[in-house]
C-alpha positions in Angstrom: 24.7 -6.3 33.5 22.2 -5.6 35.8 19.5 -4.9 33.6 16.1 -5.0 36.3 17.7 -2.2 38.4 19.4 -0.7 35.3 15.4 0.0 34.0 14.1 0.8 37.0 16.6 3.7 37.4 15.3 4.9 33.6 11.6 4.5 34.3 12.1 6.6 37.7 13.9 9.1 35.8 11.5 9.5 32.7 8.2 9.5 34.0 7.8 13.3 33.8 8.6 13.3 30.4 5.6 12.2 28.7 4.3 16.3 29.8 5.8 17.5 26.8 4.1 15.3 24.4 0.4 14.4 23.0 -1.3 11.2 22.3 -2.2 10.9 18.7 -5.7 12.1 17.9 -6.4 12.0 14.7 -6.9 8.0 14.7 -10.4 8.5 17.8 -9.5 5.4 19.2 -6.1 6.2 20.4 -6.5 9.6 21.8 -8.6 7.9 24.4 -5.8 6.1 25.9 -4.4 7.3 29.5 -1.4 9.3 28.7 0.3 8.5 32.1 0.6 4.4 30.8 4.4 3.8 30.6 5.9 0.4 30.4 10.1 -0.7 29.9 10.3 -5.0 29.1 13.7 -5.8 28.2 14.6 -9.4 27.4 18.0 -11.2 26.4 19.3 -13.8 24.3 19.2 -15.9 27.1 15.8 -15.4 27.2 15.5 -13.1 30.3 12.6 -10.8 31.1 13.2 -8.0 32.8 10.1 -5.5 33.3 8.7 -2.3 34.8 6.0 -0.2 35.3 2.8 -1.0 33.0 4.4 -4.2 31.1 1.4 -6.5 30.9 -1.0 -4.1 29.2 -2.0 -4.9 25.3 -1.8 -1.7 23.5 -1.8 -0.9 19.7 1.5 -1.3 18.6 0.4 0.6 14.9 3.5 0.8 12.9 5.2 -1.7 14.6 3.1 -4.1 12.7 5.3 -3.3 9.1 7.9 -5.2 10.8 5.9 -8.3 11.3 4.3 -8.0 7.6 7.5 -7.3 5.9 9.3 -10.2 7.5 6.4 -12.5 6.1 6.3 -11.1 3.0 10.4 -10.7 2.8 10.4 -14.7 3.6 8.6 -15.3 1.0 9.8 -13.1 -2.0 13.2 -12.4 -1.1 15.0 -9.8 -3.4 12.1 -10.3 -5.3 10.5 -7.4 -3.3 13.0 -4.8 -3.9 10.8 -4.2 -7.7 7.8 -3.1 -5.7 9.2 -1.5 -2.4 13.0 1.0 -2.1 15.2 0.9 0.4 15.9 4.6 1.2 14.5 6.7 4.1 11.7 8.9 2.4 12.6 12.6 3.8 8.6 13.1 4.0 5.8 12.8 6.1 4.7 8.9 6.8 1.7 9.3 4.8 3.0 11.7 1.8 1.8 11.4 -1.5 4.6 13.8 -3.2 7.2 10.8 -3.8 5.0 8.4 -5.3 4.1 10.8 -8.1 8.4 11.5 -8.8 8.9 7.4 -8.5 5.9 5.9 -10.4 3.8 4.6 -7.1 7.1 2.8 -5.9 7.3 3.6 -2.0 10.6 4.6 -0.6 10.8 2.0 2.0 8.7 -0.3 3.9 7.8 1.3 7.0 6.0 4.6 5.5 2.4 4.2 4.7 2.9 3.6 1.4 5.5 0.5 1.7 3.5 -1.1 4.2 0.1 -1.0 1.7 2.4 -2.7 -0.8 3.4 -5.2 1.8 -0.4 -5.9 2.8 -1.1 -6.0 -0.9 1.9 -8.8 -1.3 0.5 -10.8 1.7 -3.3 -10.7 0.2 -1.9 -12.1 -3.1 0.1 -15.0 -0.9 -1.9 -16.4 1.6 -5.5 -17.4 1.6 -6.1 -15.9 4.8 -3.4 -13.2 5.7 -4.7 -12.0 8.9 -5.2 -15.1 10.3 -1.6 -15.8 9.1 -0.3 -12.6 10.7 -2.1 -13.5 13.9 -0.5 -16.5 13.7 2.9 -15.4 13.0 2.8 -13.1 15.7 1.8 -15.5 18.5 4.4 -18.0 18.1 6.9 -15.1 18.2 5.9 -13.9 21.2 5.0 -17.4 22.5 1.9 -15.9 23.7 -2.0 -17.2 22.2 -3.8 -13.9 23.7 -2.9 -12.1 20.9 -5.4 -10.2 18.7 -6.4 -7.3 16.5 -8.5 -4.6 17.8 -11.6 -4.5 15.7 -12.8 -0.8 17.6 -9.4 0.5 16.5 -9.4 -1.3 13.1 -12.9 0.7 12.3 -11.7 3.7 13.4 -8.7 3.9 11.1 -11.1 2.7 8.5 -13.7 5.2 8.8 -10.9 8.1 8.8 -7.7 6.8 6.8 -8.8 9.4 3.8 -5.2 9.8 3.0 -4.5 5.7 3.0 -7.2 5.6 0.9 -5.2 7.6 -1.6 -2.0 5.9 -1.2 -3.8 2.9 -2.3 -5.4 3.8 -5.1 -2.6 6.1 -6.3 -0.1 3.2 -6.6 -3.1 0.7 -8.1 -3.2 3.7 -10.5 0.6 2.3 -11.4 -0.1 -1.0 -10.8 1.5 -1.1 -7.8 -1.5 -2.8 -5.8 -2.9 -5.6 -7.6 -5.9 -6.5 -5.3 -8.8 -4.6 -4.3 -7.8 -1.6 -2.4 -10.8 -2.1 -0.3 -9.8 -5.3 0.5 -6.1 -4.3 0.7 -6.5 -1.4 3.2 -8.8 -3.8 5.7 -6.2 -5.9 6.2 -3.8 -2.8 6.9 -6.0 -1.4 9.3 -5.8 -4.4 11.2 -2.5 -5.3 11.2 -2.2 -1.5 12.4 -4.3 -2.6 15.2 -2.6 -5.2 16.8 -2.6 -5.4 20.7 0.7 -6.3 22.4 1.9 -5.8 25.9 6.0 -5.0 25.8 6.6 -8.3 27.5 5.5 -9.9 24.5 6.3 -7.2 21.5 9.9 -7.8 23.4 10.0 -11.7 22.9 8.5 -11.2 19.2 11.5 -9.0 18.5 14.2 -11.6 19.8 14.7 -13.0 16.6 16.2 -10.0 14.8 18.7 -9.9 17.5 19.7 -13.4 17.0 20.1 -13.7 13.2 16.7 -14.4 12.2 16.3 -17.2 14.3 13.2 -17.4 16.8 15.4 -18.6 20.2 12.1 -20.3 21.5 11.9 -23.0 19.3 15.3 -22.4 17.0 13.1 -21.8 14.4 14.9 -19.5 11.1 12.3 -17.0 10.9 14.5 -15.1 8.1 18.0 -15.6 6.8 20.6 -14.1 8.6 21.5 -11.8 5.6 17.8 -10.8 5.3 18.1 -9.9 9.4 21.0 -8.0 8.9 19.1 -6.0 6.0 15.6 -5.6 8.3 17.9 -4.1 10.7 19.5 -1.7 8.6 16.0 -0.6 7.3 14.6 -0.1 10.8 18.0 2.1 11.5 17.1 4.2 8.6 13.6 4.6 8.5 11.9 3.0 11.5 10.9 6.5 12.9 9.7 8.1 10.8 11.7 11.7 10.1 13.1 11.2 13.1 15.4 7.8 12.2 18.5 9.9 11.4 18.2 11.8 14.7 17.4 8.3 17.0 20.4 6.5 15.2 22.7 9.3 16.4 21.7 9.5 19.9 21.0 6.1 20.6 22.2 3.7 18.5 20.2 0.9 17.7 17.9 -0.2 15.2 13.8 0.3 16.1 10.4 0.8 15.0 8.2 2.9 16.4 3.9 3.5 16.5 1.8 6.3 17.1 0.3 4.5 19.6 3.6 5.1 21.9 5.5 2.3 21.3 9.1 1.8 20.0 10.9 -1.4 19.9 14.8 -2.2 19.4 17.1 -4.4 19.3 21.3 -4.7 20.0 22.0 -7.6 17.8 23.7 -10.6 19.7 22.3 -9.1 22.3 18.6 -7.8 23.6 15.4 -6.4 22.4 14.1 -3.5 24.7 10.5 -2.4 24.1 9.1 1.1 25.7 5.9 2.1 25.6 4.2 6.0 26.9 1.7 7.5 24.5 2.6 10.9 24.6 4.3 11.7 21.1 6.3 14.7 19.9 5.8 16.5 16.7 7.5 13.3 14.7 4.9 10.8 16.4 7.6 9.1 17.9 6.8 8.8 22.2 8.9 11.4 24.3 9.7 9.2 26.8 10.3 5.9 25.1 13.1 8.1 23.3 14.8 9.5 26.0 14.6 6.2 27.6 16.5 4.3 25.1 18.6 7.0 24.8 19.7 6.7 28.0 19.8 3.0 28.2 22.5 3.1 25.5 24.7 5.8 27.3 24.2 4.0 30.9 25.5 0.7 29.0 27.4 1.9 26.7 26.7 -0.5 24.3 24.6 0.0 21.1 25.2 -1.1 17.5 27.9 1.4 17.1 
């Protein structure tokens, strides 16, 4: 397969998509990005990078993050987690309150808001210092040192995350949060604010396609059962309201951020990571979208 020219021919033929969408405003921070930043990094088992257009830029990944969290937390708990977090897609808004009040402050899964305070929550209780641990986590899966949280994005989300603020202190209101939300929610605005270019979010992603093992240093990141699971998760509810419609059309499991990005994986396989800030009405990016849309149709190979 000859993926360089095979994502060259996508980027070339994507570009002008990004018109029909709008970089998320209502975190400040992000709406000053350039809207016209558009990046494809593909790499394989073999450890191949491909690469085009803007591919060495750090950007927020945002949601992405719930994947890194959860894998520590999931590590560490095992089944255990299922009593604080479900495993269903949540049919609402990201940030909704309305389920927690039917399921008694128990998120539906976690990649919405909600699941991914639990998660933070988890990782507090665990580790003595979990964004250092995170940071940590993070760099050797990417094998890259230059990785950091965004402290100007961080205190933006703080000093407007009204509705995180609830979600927090809803669930601690059914003792589903058992630190400080305070403390709890500055650990989830920085984990939101994590800067990766999609060279390295690509490499940190490498291990879901190959059983939970990192391929860099053969470390077993997860078990292969809990991969399998993380994978079926990210299918069902990785973006957002829009997870159904993305595992129709293209077929892999992903996880996508408001701050453009969306990365997946073909197990056995790849990751592919895309990255163009312009979202649609979902807050999933336009292009990335129709890019891995067609990446699966040109290849004809997805999880399906």
């Amino acid at each position: 397969m000859e993926y360089q020219q095979l994502i060259e021919r996508i980027f070339l033929e994507t570009k002008s998509f990004a018109g029909k969408g709008k970089v998320a405003s209502y975190i400040p921070a992000l709406e000053r990005i350039s809207p016209d930043k558009y990046g494809i990094s593909l790499i394989n088992l073999q450890q191949d990078l491909f690469g085009v257009g803007d591919t060495a830029i750090p950007f927020s990944i945002q949601s992405i993050s719930k994947v890194f969290t959860f894998t520590i937390a999931y590590s560490q708990l095992g089944a255990e987690i299922w009593k604080r977090i479900g495993r269903e897609p949540s049919g609402t808004a990201f940030n909704s309150l309305v389920q927690l009040e039917y399921e008694h402050g128990i998120p539906r899964n976690p990649f919405i808001n909600a699941g991914s305070i639990v998660v933070a929550d988890i990782l507090i209780s665990l580790f003595p210092d979990p964004k250092q641990k995170l940071l940590e986590f993070v760099r050797t899966l990417a094998g890259d040192q230059n990785i950091y949280f965004n402290e100007d994005i961080a205190l933006s989300e703080k000093e407007t995350g009204h509705r995180n603020y609830a979600l927090a202190h809803f669930m601690k209101s059914f003792g589903n949060i058992h630190n400080p939300v305070e403390k709890v929610l500055d650990f989830y605005f920085h984990q939101c604010s994590l800067e990766l270019c999609t060279n390295a979010l690509a490499k940190s992603f490498l291990f879901l396609a190959n059983e939970g093992i990192n391929p860099q240093n053969e470390e077993q990141i997860i078990t292969s059962s809990q991969a399998k699971r993380l994978k079926a998760l990210m299918l069902t509810s990785g973006l957002y309201n829009e997870s159904g419609d993305f595992a129709f059309k293209v077929g892999m499991p992903a996880k996508s951020g408001v701050g453009g990005g969306i990365v997946a994986v073909i197990p056995n396989l790849l990751s592919i990571v895309t990255w163009s800030p312009p979202l649609n009405s979902m807050g999933n990016s336009v292009v990335g979208i129709e890019a891995l849309e067609r990446f699966t149709t040109y290849t004809g190979k997805s999880i399906f």
